[in-house]
mmCIF file of the N, C-alpha and C atoms, coordinates in Angstrom:
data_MODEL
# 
_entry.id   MODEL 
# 
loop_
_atom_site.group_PDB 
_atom_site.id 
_atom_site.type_symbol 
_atom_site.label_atom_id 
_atom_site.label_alt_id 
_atom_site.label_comp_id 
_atom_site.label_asym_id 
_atom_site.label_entity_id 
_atom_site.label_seq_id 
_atom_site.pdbx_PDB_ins_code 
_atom_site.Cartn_x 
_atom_site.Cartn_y 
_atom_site.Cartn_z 
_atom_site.occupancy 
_atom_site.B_iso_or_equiv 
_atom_site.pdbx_formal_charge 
_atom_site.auth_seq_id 
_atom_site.auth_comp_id 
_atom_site.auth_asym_id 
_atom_site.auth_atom_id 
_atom_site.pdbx_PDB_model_num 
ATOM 1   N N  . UNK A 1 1  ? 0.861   -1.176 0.000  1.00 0.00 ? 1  UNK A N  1 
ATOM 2   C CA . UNK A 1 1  ? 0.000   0.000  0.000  1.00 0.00 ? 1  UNK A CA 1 
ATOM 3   C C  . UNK A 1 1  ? 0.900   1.229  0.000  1.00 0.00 ? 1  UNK A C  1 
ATOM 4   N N  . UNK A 1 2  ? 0.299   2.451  -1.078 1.00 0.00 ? 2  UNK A N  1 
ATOM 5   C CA . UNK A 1 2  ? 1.933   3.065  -1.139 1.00 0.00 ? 2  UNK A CA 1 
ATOM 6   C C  . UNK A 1 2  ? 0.748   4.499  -0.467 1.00 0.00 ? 2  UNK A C  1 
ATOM 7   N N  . UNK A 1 3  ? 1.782   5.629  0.102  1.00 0.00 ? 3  UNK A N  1 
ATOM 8   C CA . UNK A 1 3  ? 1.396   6.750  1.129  1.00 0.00 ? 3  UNK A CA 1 
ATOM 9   C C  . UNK A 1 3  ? -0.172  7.092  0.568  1.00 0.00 ? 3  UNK A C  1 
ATOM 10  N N  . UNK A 1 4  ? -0.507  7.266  -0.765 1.00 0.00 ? 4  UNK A N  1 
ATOM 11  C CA . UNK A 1 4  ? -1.581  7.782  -1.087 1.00 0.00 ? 4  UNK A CA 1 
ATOM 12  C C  . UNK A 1 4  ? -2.439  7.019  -1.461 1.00 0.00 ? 4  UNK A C  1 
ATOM 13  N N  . UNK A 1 5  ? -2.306  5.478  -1.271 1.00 0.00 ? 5  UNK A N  1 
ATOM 14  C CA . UNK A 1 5  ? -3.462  4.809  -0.918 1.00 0.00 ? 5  UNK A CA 1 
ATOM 15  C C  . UNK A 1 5  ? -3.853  4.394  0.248  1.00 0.00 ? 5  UNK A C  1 
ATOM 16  N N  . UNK A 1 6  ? -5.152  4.285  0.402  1.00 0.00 ? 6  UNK A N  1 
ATOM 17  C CA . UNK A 1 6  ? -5.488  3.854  2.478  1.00 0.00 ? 6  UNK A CA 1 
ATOM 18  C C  . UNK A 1 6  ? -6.517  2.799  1.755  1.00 0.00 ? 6  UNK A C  1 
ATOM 19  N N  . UNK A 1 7  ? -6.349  1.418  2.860  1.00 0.00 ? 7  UNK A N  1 
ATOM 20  C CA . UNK A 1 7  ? -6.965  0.898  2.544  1.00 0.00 ? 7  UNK A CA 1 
ATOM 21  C C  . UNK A 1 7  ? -8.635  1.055  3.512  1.00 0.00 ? 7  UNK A C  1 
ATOM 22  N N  . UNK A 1 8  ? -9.746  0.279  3.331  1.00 0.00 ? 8  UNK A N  1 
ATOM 23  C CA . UNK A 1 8  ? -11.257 0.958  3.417  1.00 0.00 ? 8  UNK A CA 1 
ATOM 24  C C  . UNK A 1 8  ? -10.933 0.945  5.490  1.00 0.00 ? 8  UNK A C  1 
ATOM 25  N N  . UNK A 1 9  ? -10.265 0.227  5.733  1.00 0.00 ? 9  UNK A N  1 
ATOM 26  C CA . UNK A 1 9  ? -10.201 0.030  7.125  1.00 0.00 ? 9  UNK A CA 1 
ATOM 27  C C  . UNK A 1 9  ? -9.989  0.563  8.155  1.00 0.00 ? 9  UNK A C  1 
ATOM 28  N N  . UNK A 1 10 ? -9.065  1.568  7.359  1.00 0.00 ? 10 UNK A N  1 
ATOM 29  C CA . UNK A 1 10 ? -8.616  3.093  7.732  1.00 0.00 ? 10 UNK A CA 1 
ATOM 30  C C  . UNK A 1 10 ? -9.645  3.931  8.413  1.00 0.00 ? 10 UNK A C  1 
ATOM 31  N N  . UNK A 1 11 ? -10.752 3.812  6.814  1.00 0.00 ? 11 UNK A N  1 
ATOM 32  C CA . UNK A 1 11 ? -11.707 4.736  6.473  1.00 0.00 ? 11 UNK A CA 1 
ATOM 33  C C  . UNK A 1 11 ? -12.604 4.122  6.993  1.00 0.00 ? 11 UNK A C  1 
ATOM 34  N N  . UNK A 1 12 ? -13.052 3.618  8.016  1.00 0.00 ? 12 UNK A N  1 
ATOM 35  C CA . UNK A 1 12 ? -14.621 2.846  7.990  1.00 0.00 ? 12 UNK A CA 1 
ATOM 36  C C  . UNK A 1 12 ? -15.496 3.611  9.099  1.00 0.00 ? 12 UNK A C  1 
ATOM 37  N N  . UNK A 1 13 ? -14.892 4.550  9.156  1.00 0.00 ? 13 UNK A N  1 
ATOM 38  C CA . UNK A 1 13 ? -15.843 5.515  10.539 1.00 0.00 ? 13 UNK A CA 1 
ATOM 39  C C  . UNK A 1 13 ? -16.342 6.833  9.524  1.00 0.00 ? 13 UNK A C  1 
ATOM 40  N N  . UNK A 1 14 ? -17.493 7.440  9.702  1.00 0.00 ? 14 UNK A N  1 
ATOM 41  C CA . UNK A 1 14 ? -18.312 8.345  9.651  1.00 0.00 ? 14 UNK A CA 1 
ATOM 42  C C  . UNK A 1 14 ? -18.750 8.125  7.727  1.00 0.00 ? 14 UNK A C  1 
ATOM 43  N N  . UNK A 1 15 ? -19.383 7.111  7.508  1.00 0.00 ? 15 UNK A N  1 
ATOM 44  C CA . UNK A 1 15 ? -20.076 7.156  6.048  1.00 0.00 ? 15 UNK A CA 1 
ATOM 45  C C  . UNK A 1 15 ? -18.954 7.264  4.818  1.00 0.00 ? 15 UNK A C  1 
ATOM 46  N N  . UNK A 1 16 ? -17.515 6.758  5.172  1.00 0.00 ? 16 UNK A N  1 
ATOM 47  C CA . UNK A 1 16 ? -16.843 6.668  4.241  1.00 0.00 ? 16 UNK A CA 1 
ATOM 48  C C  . UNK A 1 16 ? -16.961 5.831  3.181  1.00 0.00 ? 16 UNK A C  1 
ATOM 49  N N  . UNK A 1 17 ? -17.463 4.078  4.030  1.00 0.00 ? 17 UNK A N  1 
ATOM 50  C CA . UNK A 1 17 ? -17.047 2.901  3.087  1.00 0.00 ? 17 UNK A CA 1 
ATOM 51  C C  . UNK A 1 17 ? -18.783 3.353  2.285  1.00 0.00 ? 17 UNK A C  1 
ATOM 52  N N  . UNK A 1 18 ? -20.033 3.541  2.289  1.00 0.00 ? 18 UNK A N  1 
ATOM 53  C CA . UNK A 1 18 ? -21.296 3.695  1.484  1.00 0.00 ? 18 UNK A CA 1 
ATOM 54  C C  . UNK A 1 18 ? -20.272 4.493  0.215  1.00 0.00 ? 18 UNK A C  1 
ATOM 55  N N  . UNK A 1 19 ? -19.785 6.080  0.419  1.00 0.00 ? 19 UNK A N  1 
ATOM 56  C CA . UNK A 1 19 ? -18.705 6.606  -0.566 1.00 0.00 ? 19 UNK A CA 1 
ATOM 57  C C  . UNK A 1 19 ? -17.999 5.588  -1.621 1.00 0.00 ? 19 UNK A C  1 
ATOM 58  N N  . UNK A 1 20 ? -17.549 4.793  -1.123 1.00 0.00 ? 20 UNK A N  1 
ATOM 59  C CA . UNK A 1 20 ? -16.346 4.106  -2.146 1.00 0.00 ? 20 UNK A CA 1 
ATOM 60  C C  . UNK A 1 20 ? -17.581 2.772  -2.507 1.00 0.00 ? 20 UNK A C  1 
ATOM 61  N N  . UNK A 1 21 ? -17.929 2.121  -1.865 1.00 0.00 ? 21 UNK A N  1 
ATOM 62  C CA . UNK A 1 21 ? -18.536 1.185  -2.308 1.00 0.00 ? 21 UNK A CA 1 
ATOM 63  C C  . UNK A 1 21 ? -19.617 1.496  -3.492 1.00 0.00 ? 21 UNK A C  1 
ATOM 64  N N  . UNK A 1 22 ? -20.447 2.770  -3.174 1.00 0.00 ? 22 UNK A N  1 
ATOM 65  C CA . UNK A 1 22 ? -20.766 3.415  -4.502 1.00 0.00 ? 22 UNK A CA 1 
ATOM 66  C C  . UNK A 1 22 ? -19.994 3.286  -5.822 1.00 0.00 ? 22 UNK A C  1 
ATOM 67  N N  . UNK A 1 23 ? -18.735 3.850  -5.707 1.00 0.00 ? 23 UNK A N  1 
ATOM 68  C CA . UNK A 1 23 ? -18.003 4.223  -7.181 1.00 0.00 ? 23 UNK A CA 1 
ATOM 69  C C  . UNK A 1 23 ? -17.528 2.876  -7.150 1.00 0.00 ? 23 UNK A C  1 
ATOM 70  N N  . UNK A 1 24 ? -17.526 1.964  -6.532 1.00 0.00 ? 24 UNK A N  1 
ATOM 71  C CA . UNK A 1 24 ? -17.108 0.345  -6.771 1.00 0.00 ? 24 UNK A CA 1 
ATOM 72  C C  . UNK A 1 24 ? -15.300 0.161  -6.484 1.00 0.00 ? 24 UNK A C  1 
ATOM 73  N N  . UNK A 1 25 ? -14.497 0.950  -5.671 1.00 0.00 ? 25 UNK A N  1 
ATOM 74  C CA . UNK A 1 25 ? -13.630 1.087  -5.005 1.00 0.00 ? 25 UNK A CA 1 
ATOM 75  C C  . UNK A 1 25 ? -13.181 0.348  -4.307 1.00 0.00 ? 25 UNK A C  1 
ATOM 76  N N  . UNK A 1 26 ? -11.815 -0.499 -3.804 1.00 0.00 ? 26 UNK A N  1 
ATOM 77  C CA . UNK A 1 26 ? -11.383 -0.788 -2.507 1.00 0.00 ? 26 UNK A CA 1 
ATOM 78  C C  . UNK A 1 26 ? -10.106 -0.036 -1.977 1.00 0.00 ? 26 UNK A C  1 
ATOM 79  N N  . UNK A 1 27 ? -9.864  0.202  -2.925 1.00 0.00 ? 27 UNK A N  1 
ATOM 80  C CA . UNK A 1 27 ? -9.080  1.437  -2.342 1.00 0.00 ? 27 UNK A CA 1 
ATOM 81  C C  . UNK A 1 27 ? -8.955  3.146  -3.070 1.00 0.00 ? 27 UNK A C  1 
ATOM 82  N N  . UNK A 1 28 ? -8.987  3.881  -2.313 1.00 0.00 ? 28 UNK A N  1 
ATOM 83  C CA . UNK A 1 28 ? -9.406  5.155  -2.333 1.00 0.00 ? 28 UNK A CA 1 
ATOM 84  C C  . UNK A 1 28 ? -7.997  5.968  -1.923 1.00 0.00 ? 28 UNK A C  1 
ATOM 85  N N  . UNK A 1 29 ? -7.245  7.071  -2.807 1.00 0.00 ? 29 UNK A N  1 
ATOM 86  C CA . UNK A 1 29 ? -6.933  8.117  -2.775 1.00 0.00 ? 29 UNK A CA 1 
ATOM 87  C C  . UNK A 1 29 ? -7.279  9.023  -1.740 1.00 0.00 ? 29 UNK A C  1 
ATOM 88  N N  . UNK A 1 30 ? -6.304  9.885  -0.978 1.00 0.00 ? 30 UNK A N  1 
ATOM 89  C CA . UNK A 1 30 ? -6.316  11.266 0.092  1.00 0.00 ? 30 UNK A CA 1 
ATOM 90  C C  . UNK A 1 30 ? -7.103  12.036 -1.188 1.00 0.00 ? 30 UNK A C  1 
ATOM 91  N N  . UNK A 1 31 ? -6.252  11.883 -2.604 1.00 0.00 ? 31 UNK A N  1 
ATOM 92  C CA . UNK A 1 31 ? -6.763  13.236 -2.947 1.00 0.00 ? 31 UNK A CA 1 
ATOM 93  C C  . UNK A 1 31 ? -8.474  12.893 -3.441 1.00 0.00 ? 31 UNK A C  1 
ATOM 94  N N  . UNK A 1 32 ? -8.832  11.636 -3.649 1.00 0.00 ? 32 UNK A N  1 
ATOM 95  C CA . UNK A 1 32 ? -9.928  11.326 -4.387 1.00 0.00 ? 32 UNK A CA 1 
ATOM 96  C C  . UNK A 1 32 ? -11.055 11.112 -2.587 1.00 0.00 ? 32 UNK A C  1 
ATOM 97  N N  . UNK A 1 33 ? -10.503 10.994 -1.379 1.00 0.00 ? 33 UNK A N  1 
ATOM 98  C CA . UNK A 1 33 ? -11.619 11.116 -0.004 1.00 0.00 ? 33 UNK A CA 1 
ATOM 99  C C  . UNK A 1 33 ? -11.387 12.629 0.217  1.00 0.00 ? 33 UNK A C  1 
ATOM 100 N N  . UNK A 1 34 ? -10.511 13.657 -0.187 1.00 0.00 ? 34 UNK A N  1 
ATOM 101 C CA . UNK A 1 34 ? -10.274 15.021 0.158  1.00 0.00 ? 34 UNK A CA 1 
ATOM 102 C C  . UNK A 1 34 ? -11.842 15.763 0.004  1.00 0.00 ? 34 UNK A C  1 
ATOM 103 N N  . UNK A 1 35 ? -12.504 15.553 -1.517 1.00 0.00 ? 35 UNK A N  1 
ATOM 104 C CA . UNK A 1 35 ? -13.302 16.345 -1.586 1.00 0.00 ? 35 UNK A CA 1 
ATOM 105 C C  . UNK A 1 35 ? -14.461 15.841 -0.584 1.00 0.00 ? 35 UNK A C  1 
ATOM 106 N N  . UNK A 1 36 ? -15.231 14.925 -1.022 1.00 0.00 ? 36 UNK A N  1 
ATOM 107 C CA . UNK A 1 36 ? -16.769 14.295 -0.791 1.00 0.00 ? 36 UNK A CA 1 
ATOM 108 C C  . UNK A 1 36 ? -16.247 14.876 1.344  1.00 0.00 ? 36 UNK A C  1 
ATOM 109 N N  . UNK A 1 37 ? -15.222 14.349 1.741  1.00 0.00 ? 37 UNK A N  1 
ATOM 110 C CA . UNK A 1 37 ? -14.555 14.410 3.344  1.00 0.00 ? 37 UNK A CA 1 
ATOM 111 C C  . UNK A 1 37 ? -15.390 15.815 3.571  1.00 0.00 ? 37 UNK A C  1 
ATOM 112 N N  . UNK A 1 38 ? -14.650 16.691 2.868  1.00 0.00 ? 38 UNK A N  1 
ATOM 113 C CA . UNK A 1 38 ? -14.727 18.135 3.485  1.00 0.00 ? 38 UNK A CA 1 
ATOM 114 C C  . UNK A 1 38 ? -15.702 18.790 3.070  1.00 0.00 ? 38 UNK A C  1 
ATOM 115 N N  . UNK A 1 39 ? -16.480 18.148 1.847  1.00 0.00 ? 39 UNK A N  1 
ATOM 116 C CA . UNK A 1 39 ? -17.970 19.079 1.595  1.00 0.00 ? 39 UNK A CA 1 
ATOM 117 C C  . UNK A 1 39 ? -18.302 18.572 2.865  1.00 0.00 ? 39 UNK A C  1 
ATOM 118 N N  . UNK A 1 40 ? -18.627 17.558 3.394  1.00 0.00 ? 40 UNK A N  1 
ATOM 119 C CA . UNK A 1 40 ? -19.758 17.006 4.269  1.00 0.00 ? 40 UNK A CA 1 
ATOM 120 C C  . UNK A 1 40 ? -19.453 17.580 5.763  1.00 0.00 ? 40 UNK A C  1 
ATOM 121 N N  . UNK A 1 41 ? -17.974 17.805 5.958  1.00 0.00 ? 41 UNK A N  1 
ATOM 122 C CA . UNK A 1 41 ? -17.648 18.438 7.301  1.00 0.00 ? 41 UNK A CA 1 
ATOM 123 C C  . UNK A 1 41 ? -18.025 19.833 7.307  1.00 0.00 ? 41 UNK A C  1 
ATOM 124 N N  . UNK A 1 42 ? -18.068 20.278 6.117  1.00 0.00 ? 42 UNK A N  1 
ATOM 125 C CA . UNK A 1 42 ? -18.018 22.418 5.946  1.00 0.00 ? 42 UNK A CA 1 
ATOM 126 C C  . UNK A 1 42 ? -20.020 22.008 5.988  1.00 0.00 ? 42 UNK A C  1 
ATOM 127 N N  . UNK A 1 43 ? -20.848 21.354 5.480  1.00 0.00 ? 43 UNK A N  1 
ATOM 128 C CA . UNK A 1 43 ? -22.183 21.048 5.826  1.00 0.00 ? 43 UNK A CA 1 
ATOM 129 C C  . UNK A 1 43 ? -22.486 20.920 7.485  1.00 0.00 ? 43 UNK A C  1 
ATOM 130 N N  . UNK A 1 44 ? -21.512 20.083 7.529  1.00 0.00 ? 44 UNK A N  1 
ATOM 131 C CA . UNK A 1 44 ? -22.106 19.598 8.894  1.00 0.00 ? 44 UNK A CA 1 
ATOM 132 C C  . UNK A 1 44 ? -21.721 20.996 10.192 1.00 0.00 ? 44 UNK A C  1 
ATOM 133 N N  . UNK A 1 45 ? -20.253 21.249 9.643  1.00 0.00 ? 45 UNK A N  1 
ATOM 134 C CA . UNK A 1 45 ? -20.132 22.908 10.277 1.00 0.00 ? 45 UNK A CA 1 
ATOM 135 C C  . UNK A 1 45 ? -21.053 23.955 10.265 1.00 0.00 ? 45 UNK A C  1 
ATOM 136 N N  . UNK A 1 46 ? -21.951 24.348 9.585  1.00 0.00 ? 46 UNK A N  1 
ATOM 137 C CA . UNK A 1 46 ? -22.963 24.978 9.155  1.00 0.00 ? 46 UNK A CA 1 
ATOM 138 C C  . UNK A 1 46 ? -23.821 24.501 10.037 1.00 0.00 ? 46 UNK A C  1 
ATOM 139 N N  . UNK A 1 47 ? -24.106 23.705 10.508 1.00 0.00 ? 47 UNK A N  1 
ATOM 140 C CA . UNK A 1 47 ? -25.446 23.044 11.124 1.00 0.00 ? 47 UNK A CA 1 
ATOM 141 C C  . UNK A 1 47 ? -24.992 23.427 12.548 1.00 0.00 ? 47 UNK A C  1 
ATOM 142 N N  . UNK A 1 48 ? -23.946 22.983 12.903 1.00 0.00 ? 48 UNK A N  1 
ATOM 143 C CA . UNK A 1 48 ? -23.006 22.412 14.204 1.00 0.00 ? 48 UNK A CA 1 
ATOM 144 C C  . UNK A 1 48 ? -21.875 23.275 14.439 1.00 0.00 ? 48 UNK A C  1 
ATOM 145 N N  . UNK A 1 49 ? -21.790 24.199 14.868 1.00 0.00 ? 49 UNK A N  1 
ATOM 146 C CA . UNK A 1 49 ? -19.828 24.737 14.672 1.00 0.00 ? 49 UNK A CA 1 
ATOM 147 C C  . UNK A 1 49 ? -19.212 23.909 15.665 1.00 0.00 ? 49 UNK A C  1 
ATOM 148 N N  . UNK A 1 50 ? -19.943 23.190 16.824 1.00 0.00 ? 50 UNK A N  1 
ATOM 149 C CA . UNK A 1 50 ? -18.866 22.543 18.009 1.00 0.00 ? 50 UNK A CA 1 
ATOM 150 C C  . UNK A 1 50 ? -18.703 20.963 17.284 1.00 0.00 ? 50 UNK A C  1 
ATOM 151 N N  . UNK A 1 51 ? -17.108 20.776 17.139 1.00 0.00 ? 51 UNK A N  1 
ATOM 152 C CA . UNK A 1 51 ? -16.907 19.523 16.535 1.00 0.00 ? 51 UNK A CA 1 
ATOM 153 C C  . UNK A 1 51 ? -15.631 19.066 17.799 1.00 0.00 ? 51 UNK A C  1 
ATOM 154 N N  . UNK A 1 52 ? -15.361 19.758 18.499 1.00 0.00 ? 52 UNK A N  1 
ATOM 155 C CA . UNK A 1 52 ? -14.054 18.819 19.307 1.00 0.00 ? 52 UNK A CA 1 
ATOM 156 C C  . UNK A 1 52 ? -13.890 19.307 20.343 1.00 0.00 ? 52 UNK A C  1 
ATOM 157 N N  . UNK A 1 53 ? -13.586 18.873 21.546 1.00 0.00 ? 53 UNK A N  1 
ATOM 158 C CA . UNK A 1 53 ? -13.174 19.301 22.706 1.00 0.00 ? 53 UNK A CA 1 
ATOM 159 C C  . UNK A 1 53 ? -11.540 20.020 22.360 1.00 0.00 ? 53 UNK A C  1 
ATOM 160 N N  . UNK A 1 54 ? -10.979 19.860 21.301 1.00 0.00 ? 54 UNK A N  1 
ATOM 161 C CA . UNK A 1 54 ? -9.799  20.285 21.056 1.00 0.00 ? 54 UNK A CA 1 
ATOM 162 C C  . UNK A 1 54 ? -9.731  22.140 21.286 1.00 0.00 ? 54 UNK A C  1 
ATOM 163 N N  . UNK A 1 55 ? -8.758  22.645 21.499 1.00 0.00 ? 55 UNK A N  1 
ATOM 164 C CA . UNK A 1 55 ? -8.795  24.430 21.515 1.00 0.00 ? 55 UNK A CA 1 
ATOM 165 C C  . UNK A 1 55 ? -8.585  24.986 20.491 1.00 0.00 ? 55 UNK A C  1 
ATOM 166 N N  . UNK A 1 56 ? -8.195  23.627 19.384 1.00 0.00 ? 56 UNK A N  1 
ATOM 167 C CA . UNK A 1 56 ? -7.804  24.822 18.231 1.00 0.00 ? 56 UNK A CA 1 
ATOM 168 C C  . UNK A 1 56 ? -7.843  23.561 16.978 1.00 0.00 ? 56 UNK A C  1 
ATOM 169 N N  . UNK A 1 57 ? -8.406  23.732 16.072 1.00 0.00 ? 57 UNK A N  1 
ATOM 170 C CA . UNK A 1 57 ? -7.945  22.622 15.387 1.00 0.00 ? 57 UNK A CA 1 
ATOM 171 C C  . UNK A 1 57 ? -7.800  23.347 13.363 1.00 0.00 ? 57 UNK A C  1 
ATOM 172 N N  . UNK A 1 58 ? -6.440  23.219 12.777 1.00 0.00 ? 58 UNK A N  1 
ATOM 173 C CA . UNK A 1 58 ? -6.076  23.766 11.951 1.00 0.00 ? 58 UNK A CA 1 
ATOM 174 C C  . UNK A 1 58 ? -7.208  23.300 10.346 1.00 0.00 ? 58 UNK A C  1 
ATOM 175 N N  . UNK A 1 59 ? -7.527  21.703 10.823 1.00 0.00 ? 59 UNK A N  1 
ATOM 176 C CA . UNK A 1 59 ? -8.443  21.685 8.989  1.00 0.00 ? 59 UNK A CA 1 
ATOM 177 C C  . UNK A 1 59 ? -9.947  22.605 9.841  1.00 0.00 ? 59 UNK A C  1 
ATOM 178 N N  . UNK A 1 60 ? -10.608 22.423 11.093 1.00 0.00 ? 60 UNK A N  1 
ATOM 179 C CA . UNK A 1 60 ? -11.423 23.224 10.855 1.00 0.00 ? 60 UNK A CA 1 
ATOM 180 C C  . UNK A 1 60 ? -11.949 24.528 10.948 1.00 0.00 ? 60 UNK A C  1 
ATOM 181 N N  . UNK A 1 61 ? -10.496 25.031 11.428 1.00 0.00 ? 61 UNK A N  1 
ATOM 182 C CA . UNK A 1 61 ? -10.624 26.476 11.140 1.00 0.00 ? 61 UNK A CA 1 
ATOM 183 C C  . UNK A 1 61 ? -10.572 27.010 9.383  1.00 0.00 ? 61 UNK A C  1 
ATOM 184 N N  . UNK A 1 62 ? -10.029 26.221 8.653  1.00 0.00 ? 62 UNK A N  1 
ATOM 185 C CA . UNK A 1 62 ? -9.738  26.465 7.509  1.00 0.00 ? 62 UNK A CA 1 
ATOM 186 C C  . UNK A 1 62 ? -11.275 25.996 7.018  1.00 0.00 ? 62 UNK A C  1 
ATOM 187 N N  . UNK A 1 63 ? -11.776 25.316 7.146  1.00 0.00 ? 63 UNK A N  1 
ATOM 188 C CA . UNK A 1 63 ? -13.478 25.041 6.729  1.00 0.00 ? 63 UNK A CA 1 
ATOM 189 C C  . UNK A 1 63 ? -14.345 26.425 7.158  1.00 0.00 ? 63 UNK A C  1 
ATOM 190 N N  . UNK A 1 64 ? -13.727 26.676 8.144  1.00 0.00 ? 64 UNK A N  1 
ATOM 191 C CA . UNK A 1 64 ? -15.136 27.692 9.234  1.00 0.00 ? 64 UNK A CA 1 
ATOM 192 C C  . UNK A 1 64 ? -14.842 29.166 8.305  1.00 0.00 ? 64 UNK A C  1 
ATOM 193 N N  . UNK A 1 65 ? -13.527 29.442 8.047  1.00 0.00 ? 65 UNK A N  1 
ATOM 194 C CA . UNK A 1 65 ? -12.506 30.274 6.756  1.00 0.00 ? 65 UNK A CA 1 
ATOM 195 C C  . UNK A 1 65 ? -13.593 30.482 5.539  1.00 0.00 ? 65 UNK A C  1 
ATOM 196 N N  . UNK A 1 66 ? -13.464 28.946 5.149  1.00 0.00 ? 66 UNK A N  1 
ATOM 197 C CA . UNK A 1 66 ? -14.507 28.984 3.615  1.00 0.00 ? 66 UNK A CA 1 
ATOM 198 C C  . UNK A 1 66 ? -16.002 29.223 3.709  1.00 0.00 ? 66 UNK A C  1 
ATOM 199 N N  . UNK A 1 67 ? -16.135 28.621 4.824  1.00 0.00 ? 67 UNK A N  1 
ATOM 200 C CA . UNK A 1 67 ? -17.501 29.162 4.651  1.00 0.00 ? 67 UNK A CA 1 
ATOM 201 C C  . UNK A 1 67 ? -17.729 30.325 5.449  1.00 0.00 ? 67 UNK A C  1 
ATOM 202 N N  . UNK A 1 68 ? -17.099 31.052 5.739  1.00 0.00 ? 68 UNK A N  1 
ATOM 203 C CA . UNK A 1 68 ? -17.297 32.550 5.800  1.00 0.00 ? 68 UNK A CA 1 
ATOM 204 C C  . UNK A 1 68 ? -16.563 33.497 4.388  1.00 0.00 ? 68 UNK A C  1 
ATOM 205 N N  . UNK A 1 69 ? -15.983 32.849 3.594  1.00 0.00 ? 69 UNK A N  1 
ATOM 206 C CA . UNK A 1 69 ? -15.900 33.190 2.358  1.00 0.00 ? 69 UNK A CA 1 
ATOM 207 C C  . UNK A 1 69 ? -14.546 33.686 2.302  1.00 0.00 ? 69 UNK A C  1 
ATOM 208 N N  . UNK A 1 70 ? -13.877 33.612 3.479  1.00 0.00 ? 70 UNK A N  1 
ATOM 209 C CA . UNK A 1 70 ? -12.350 34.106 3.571  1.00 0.00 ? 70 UNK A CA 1 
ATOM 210 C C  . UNK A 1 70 ? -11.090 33.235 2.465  1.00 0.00 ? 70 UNK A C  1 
ATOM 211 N N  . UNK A 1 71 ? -11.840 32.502 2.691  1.00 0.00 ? 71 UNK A N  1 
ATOM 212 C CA . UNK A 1 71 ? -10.437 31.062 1.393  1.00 0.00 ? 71 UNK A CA 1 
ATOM 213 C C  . UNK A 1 71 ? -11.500 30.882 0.636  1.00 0.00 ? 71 UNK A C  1 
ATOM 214 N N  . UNK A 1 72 ? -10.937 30.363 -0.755 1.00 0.00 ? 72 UNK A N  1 
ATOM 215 C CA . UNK A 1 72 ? -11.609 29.919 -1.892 1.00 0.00 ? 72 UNK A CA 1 
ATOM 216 C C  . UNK A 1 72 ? -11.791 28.638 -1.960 1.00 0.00 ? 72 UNK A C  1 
# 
């Protein structure tokens, strides 16, 4: 398995494997889970802004960014 493939086992938490099993997949690309990943988190941000007990967390400040229209 080389860095930019993960196999589904990785991925089997929050509605990943329905994703790949759709397009008929067993293994899936960072850059090919990047998109469908982060529409559904910048959605679910919209609904929800509290996602972590964490104080700071760098991908979802960069989501909370886009959808205030600050990044493209």
């Amino acid at each position: 398995m080389t860095g930019l493939k993960m196999c589904l086992l990785i991925f089997s938490l929050h509605n990943i494997n329905p994703f790949v099993f759709f397009l008929g997949l067993w293994f899936i690309t960072l850059e090919e889970l990047a998109v469908p990943f982060s529409n559904n988190l910048i959605e679910h941000l919209k609904l929800n802004d509290k996602q972590t007990t964490s104080q700071s967390s760098t991908m979802l400040n960069a989501c909370r960014q886009f959808i205030a229209g600050e990044i493209l």
